[in-house]
DSSP file (Angstrom, degrees, kcal/mol; ACC not computed):
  #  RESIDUE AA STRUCTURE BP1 BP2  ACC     N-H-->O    O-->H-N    N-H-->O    O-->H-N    TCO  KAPPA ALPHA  PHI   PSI    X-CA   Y-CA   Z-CA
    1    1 A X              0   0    0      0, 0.0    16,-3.5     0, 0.0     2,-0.3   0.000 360.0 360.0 360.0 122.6  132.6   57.1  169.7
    2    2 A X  E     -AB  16  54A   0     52,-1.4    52,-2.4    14,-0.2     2,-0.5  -0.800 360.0-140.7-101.2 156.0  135.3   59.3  171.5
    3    3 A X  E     -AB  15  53A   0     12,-2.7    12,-5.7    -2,-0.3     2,-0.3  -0.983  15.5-149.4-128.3 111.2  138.3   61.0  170.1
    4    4 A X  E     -AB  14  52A   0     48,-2.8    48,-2.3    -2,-0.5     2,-0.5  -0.529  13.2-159.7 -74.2 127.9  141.4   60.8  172.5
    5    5 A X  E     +A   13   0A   0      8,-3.1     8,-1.6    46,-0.3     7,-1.2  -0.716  13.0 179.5-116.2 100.8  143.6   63.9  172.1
    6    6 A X  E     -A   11   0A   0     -2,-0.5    44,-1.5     5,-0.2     2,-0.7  -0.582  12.1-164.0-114.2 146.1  147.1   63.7  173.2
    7    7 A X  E >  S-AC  10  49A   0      3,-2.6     3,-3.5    -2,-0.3    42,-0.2  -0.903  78.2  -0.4-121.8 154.8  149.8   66.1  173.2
    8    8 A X  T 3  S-     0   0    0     40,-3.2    -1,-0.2    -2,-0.7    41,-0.1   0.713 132.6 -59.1  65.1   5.7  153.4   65.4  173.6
    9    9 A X  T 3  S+     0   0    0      1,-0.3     2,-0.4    39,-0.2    -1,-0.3   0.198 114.4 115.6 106.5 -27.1  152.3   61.8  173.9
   10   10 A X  E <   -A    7   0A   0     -3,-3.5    -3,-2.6    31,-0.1     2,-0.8  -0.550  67.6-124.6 -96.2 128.9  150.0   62.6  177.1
   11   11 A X  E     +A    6   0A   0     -2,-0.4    -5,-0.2    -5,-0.2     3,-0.1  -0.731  49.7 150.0 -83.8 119.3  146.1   62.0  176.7
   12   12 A X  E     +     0   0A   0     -7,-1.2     2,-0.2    -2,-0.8    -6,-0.2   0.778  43.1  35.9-112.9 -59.6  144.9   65.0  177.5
   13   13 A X  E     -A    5   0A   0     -8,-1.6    -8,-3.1     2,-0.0    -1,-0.4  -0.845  58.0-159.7-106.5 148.9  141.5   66.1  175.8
   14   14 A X  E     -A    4   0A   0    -10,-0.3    12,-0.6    -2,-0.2     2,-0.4  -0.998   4.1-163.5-158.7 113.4  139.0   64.0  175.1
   15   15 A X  E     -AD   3  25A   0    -12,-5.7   -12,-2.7    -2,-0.3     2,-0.4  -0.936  21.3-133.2-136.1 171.0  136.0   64.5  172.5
   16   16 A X  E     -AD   2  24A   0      8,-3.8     8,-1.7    -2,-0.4     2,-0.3  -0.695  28.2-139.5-119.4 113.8  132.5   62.8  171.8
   17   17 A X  E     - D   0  23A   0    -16,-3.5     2,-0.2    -2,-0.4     6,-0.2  -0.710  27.4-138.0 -67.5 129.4  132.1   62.0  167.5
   18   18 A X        -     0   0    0      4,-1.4    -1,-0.0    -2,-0.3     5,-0.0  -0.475  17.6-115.0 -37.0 129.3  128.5   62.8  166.6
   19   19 A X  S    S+     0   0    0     -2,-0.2    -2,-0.0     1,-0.2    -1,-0.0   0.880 126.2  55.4 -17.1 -52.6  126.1   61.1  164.4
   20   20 A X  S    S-     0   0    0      2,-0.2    -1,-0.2     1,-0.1     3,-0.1   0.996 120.5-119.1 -59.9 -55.8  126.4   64.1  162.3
   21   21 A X  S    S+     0   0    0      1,-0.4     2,-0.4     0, 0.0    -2,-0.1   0.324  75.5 122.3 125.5   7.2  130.4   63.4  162.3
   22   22 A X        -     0   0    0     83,-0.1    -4,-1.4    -5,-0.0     2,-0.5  -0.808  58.4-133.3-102.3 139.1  131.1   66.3  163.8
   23   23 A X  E     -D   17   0A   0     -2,-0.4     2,-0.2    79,-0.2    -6,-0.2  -0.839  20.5-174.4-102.5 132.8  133.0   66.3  166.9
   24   24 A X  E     -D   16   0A   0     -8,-1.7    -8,-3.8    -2,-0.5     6,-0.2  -0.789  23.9-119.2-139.1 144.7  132.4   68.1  170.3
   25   25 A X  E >   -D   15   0A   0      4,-1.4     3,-2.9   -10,-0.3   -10,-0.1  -0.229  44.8 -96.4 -86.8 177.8  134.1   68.6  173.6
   26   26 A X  T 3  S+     0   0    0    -12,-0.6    -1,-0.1     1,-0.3   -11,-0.1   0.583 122.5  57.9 -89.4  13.8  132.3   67.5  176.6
   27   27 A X  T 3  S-     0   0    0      4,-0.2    -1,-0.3     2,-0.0     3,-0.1   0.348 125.4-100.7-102.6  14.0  130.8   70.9  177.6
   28   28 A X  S <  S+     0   0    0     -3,-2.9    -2,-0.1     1,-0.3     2,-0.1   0.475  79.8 125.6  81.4  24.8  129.2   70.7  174.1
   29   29 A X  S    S-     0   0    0      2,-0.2    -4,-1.4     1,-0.1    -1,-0.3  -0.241  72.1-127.9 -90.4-178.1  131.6   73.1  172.1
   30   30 A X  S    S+     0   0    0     -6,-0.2     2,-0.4    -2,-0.1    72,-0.1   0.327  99.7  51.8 -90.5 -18.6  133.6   73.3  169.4
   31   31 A X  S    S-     0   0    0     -6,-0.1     2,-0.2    70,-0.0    -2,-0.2  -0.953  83.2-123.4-138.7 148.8  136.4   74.5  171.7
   32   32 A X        -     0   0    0     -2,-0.4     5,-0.2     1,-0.1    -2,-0.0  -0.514  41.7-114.5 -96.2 156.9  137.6   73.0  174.7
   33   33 A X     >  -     0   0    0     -2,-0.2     4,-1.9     1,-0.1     3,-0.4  -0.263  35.3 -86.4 -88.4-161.6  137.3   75.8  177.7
   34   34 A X  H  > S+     0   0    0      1,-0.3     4,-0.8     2,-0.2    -1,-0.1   0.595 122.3  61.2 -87.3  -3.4  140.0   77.3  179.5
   35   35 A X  H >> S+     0   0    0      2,-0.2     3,-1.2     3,-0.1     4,-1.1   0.974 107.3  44.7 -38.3 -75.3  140.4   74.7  182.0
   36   36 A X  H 3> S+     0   0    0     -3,-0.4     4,-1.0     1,-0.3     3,-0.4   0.779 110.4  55.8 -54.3 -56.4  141.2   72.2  179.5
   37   37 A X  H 3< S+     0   0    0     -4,-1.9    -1,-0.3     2,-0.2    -2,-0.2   0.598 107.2  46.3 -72.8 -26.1  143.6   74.7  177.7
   38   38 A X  H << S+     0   0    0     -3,-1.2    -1,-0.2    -4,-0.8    -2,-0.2   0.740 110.6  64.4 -81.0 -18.0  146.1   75.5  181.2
   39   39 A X  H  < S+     0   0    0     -4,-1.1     3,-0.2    -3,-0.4    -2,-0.2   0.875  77.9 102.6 -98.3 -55.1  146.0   71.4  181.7
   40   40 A X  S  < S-     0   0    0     -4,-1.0     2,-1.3    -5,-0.3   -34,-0.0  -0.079  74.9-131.8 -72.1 162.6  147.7   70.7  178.8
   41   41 A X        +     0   0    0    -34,-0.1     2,-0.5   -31,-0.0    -1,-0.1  -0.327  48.3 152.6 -96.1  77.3  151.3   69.7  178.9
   42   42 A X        -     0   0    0     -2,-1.3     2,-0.3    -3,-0.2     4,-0.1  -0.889  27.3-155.6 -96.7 144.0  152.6   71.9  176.4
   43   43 A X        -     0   0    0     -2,-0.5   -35,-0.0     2,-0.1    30,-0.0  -0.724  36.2 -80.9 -35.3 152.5  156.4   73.4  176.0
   44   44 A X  S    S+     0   0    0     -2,-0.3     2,-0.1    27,-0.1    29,-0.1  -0.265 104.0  17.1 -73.7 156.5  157.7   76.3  174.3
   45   45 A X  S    S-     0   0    0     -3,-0.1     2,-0.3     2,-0.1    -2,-0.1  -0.399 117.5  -7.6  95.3-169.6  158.2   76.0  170.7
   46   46 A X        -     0   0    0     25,-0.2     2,-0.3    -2,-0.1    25,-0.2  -0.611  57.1-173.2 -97.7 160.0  156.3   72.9  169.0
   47   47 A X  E     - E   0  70A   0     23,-3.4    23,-2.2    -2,-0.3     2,-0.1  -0.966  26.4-104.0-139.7 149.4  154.7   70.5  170.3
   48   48 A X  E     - E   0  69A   0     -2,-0.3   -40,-3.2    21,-0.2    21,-0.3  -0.402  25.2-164.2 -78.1 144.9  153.3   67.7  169.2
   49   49 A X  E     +CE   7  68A   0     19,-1.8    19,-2.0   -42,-0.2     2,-0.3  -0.924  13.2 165.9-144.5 138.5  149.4   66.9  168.5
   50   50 A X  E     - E   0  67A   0    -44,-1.5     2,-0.4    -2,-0.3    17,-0.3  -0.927  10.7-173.4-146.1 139.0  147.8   63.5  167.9
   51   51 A X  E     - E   0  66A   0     15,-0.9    15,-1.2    -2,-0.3     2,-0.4  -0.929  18.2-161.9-137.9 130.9  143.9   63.0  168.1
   52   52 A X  E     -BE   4  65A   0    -48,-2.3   -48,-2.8    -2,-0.4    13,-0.2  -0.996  24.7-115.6-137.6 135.0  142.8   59.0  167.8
   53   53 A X  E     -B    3   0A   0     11,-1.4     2,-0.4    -2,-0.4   -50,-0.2  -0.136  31.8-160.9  -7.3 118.3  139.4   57.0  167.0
   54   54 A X  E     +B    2   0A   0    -52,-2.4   -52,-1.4     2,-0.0     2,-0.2  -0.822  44.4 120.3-122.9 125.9  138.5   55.1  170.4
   55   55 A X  S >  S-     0   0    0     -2,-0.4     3,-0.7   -54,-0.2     2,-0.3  -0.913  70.8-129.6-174.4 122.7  136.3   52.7  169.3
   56   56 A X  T 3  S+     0   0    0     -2,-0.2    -2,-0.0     1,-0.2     0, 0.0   0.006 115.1  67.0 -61.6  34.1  136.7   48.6  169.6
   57   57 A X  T 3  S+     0   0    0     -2,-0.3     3,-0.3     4,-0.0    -1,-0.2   0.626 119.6  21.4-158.6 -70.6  135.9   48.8  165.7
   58   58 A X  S <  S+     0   0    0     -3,-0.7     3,-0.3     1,-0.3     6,-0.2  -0.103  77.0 122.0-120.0  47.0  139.6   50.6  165.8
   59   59 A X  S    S+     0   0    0      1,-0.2    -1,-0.3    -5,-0.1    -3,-0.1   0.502  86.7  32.0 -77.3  11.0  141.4   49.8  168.6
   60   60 A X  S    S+     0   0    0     -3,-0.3     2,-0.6     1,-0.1    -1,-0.2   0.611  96.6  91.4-125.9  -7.8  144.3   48.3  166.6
   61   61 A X    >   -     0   0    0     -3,-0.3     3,-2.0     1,-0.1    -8,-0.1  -0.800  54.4-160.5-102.4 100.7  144.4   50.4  163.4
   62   62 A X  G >  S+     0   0    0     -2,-0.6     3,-0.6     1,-0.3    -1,-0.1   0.257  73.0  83.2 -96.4  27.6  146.4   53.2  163.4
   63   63 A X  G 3   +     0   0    0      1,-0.2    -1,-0.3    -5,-0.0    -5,-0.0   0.208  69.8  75.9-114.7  45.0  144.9   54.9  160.7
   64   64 A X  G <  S+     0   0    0     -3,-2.0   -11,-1.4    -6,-0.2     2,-0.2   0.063  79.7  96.2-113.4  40.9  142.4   56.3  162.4
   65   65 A X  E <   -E   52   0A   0     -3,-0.6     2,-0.5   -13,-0.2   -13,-0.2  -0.627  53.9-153.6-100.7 160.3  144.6   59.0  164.0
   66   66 A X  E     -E   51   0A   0    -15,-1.2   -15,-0.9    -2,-0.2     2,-0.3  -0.992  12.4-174.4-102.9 125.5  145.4   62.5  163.1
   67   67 A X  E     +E   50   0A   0     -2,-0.5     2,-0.3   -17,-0.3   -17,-0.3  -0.925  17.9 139.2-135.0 161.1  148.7   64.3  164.1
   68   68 A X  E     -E   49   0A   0    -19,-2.0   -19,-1.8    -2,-0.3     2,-0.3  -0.738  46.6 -98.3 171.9-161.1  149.8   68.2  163.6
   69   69 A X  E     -E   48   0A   0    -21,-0.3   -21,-0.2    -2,-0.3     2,-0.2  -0.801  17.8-146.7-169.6 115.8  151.4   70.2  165.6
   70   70 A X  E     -E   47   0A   0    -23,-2.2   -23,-3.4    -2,-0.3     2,-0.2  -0.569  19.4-136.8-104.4 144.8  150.7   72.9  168.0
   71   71 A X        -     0   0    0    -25,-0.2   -25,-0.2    -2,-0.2   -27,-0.1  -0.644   9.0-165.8 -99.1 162.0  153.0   76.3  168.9
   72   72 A X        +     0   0    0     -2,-0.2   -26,-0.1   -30,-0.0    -1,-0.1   0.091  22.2 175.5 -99.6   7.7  153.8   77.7  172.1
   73   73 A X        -     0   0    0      1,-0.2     2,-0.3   -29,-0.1     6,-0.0   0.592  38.0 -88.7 -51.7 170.0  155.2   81.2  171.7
   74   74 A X    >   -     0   0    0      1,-0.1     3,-2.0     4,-0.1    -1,-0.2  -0.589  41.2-109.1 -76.8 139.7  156.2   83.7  173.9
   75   75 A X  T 3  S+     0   0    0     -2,-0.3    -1,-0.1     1,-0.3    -2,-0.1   0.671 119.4  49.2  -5.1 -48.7  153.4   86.3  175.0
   76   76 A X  T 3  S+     0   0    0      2,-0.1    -1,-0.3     0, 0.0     2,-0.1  -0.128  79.0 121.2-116.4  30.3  155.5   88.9  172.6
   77   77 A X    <   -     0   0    0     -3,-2.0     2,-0.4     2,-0.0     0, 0.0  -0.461  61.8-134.4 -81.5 175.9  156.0   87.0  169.2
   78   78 A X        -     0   0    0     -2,-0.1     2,-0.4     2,-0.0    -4,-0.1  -0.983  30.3-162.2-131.1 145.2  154.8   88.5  166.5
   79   79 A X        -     0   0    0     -2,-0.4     2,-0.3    -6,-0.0    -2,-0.0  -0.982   8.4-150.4-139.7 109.9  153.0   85.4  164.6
   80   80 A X        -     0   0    0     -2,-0.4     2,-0.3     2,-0.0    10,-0.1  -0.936  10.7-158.2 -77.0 108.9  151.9   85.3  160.6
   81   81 A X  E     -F   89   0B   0      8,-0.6     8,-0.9    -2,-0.3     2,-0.6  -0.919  12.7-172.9-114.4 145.6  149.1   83.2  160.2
   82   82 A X  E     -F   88   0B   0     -2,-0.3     6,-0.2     6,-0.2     5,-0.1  -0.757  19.5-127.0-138.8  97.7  148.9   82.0  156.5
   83   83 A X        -     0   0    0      4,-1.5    -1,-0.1    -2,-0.6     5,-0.0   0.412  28.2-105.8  -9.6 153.6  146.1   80.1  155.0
   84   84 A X  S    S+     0   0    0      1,-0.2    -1,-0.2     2,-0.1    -2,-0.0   0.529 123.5  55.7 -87.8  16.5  146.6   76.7  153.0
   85   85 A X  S    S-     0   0    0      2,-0.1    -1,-0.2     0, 0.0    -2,-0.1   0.492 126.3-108.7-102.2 -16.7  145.9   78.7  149.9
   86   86 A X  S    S+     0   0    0      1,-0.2     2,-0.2    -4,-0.1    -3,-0.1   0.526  73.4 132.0 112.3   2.3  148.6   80.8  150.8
   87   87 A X        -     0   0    0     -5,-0.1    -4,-1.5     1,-0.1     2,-1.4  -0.294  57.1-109.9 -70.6 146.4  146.7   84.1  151.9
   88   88 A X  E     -F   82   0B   0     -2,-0.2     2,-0.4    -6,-0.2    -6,-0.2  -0.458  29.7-156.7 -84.3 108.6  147.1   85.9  154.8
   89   89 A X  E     +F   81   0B   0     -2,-1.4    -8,-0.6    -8,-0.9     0, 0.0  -0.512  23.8 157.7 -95.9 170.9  144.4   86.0  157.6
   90   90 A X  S    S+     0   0    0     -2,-0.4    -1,-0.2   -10,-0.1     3,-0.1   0.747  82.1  29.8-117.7 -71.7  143.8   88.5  160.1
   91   91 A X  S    S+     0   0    0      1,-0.2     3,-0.4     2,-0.1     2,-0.1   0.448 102.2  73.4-124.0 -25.2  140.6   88.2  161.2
   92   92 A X     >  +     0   0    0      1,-0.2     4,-0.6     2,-0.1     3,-0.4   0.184  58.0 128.6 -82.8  25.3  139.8   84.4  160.6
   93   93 A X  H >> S+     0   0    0      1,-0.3     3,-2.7     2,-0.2     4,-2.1   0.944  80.7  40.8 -47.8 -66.0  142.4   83.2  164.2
   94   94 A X  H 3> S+     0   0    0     -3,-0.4     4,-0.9     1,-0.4    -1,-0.3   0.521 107.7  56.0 -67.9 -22.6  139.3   81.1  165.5
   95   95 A X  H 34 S+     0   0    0     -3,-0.4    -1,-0.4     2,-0.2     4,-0.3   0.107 106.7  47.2 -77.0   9.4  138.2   79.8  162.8
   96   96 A X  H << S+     0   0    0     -3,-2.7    -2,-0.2    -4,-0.6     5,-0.2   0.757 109.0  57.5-114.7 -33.8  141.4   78.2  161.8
   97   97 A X  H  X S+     0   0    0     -4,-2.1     4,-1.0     2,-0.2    -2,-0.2   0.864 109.6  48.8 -51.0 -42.1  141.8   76.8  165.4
   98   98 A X  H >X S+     0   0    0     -4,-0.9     3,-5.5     1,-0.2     2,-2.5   0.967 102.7  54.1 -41.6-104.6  138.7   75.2  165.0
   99   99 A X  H 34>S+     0   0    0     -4,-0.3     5,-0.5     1,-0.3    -1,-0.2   0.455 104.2  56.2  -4.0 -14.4  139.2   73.8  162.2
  100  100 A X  H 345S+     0   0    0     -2,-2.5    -1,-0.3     3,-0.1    -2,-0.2   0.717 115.4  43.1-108.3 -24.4  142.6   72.0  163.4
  101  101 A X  H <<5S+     0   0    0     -3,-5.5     4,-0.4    -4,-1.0    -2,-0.2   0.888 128.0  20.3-101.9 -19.7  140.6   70.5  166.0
  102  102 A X  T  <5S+     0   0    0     -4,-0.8   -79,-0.2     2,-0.1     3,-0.2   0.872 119.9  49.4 -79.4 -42.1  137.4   69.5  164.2
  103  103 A X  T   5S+     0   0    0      1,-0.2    -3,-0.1     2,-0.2    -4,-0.1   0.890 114.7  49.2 -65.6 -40.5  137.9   69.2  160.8
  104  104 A X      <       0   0    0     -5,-0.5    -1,-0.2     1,-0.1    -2,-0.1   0.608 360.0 360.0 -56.5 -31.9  140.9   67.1  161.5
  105  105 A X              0   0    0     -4,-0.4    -2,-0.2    -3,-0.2    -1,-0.1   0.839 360.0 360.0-119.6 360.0  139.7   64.7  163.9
C-alpha cells in the first residue's frame, strides 16, 4: 500500500505502508532526503499538507487521508516549537517532524 503526499494540492512525495504499519520513504527512511525536500512546491508562510491511502480497497473513501499544515519561514525567524501538551521543546525538532510525517499517515 502507498501513501501519496501532496502539498498545496501537488503530489509530491510518495511512501510505501509496511506490514508493521509504519510507513517509509522509498530510500527506506523515516525522512524523505534532500532531493525530495527542494522539489516540493512550497510558499512562504503555510502551506498546505495532505497524505492519502492509495489502495483500490480506498480509492473512493476520503477518510483515509490526513491533512496539516507545513511552514515556510524566512531563514531568520525566530520559531517556538510547542508540544501538544503544551511544553516547550528544544532539543526534540526531529522528532516532531517525524512524527507529522509517520505517525500521521
Amino acid at each position: 500500500v502507498q501513501i501519496c503526499i501532496l502539498v498545496n494540492g501537488k503530489a509530491c512525495m510518495k511512501m510505501e505502508l509496511k506490514a508493521n504499519g509504519q510507513a517509509q520513504f522509498a530510500n527506506g527512511s523515516y525522512f524523505p532526503d534532500a532531493g525530495v525536500l527542494e522539489r516540493l512546491p512550497l510558499r512562504r508562510g503555510k502551506n498546505h499538507l495532505e497524505a492519502r491511502i492509495l489502495h483500490s480497497l480506498y480509492a473512493y473513501n476520503s477518510h483515509y487521508a490526513a491533512v496539516g499544515s507545513i511552514w515556510w519561514w524566512p531563514t531568520d525567524s525566530r520559531v517556538c516549537v510547542v508540544d501538544i501538551d503544551g511544553t516547550v521543546t528544544i532539543s526534540d525538532k526531529r522528532g516532531l517532524i517525524a512524527s507529522s510525517f509517520v505517525a500521521r499517515a
